[in-house]
N, C-alpha and C positions, 0 to 999 in steps of 0.2 A: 416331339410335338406335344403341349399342352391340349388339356380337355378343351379351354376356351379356342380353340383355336390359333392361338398363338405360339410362339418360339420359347423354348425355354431356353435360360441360357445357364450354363454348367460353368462353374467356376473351372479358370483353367490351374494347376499345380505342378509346379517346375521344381524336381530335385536334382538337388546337387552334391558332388561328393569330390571333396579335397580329401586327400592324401596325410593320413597320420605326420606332424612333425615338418610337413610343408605348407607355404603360402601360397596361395592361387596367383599371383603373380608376383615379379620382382620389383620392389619400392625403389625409387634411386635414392632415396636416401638410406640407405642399406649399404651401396656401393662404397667401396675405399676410398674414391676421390671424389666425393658425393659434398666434402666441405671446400672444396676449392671449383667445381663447376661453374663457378658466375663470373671466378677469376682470371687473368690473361697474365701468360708468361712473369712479365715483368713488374707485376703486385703482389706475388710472390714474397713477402717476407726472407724468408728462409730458404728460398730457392742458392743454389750451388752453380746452374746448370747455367756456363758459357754458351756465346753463340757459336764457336767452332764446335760445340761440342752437340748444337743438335743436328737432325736429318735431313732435314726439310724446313727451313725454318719461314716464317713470314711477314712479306713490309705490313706494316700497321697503318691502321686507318690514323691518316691524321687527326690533327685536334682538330678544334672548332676555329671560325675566320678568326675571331674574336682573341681567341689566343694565338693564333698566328701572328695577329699583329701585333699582339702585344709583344710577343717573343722575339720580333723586328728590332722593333722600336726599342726595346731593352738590350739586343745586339751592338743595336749602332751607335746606342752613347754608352759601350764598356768603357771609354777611355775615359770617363768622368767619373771623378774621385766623389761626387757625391750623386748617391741616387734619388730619382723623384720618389713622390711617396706610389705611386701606377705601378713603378717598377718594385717595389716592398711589398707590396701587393700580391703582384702577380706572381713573384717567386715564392711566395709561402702558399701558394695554391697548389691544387692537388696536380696540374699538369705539372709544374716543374717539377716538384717533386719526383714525381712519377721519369721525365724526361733524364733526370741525374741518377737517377737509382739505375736506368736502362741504360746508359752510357757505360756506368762502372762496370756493366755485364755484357757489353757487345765489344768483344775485345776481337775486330777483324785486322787488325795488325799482324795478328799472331795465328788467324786460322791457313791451315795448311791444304783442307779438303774443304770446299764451300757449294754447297746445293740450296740455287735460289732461281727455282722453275716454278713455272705455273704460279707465278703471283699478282696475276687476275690485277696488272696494272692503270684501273683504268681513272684514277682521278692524278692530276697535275704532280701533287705532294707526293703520291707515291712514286710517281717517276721519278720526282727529285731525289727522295731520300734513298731509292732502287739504287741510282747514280755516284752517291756522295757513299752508299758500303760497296760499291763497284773499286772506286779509285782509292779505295785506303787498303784495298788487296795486296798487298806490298809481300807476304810472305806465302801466297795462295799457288801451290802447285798444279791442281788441279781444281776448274772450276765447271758447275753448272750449271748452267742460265737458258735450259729450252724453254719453248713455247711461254713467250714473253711480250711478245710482238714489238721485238727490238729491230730498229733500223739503222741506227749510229751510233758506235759507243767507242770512235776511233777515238775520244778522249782520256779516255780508260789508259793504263798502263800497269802491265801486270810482268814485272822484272823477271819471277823465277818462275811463272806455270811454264807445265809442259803439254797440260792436258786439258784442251779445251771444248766442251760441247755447247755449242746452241743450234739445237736441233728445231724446227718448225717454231722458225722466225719471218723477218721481212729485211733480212741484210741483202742488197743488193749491190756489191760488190763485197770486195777484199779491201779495198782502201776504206771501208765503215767498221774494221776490225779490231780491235785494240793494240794496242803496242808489248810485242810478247815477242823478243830474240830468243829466246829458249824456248817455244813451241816443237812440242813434237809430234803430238795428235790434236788432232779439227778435227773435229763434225760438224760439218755446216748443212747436214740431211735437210729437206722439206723448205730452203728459202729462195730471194730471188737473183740469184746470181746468173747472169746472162755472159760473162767474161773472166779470163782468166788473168786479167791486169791487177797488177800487185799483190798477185801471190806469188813472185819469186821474193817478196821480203821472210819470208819466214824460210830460212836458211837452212832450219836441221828440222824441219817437218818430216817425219816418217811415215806417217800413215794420215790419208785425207779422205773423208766421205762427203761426195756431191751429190747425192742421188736426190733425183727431182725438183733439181734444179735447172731452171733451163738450158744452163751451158750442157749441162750431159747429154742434152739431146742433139747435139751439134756433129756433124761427122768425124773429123780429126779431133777431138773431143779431148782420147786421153794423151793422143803424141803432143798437145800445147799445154797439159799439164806437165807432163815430165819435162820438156822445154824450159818449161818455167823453172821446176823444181828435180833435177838431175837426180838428187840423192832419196828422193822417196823410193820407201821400197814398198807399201800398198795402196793402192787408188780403190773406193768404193767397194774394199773388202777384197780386192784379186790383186795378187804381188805383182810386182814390174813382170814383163813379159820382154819377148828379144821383138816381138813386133810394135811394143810403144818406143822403142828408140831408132829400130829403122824402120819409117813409117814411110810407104812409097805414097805419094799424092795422086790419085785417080789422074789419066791423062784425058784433056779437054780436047775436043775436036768434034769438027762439025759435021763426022759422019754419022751415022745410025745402022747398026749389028741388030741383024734377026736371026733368030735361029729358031 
């Protein structure tokens, strides 16, 4: 308290103490890939890295409408031996560019394991082009496509998988499935399948996961599975059992037992 009666005020002093030979914090431009941060996959100069060859990979935001149309319109007169000048244009821009350099590095002809989950599909384009590396899976043994919020991709056809996951989806049936004679695991966990209708087309399926799908909740549940598919030897993680193939049917009758 001051003579006059007043408040004095005290300067306040805050010390601090770094560490010999350290920074008080970490700068990202410090970091190893601190010159490539603003960059995406495929601008990459000197990138190496195939799409079979990454983990998780992801659909891309499309272009702009603008080049959408343009990339139309430049499609549908390939068959003319001379281009406008729209079309000279637009190909020496940075999308095509960009569009050709991505092509010569998404070699999904040739991927053998393919993981493409959780790809947050929510504009038009990217379901289209999700679609178009869907059906060029020609050599894809194993694929996976959970939580997607796929409903029909019976268009799809995949010759050699065996191994198929789409886990918490919205397929409701087996005829929304893709065309796959050498399937041998499904997981179809977490979607809406209420029937077992056309799943005897998968012929050497060995092991199926329904869980939480409606049909599991049905009583004869797993004896119209094995019905279906004789040579499965696991349903929902528990191998065939002697009571899924002689399954007795509750008898119906219009008494009532108290005990």
């Amino acid at each position: 308290m001051a003579s006059g009666g007043g408040v004095a005020t005290v300067p306040a002093i805050i010390v601090s103490q770094t560490r010999k030979g350290s920074a008080p914090f970490i700068n990202h431009s410090e970091l190893p890939s601190a010159h490539c941060k603003y960059d995406v996959w495929h601008e990459l100069k000197d990138n190496e890295i195939h799409a079979k060859e990454l983990k998780n990979p992801r659909v891309r935001k499309g272009p702009s409408q603008s080049d959408r149309s343009s990339d139309s319109d430049s499609s549908s007169s390939s068959d003319s031996d001379v281009e406008s000048a729209s079309e000279k244009k637009h190909k020496s821009g940075k999308w095509w560019k960009r569009k050709n350099y991505r092509d010569s590095h998404e070699n999904w002809k040739e991927a053998t394991l393919v993981n493409l989950s959780y790809q947050n599909l929510g504009d038009d384009y990217q379901r289209h082009d999700f679609m178009k590396v869907l059906k060029v899976l020609k050599s894809c043994e194993e694929l996976h496509i959970g939580c997607n919020e796929l409903r029909d991709i019976s268009s799809v056809s995949l010759p050699v998988c065996r191994n198929l996951n789409m886990t918490s989806n919205h397929v409701s049936t087996f005829n929304d499935l893709p065309k796959a004679s050498k399937l041998e695991h499904l997981n179809m966990t977490e979607n809406d399948i209420s029937s077992v209708d056309g799943l005897e087309r998968f012929k050497r399926l060995k092991t199926l996961d329904l869980v939480r799908n409606p049909v599991s909740y049905t009583f004869d549940y797993r004896a119209h599975v094995f019905s279906k598919l004789p040579q499965l030897q696991v349903l929902d993680g528990i191998p065939k059992m002697e009571s899924d193939e002689n399954f007795d049917y509750p008898q119906t009758n219009n008494s009532c037992v108290v005990s």
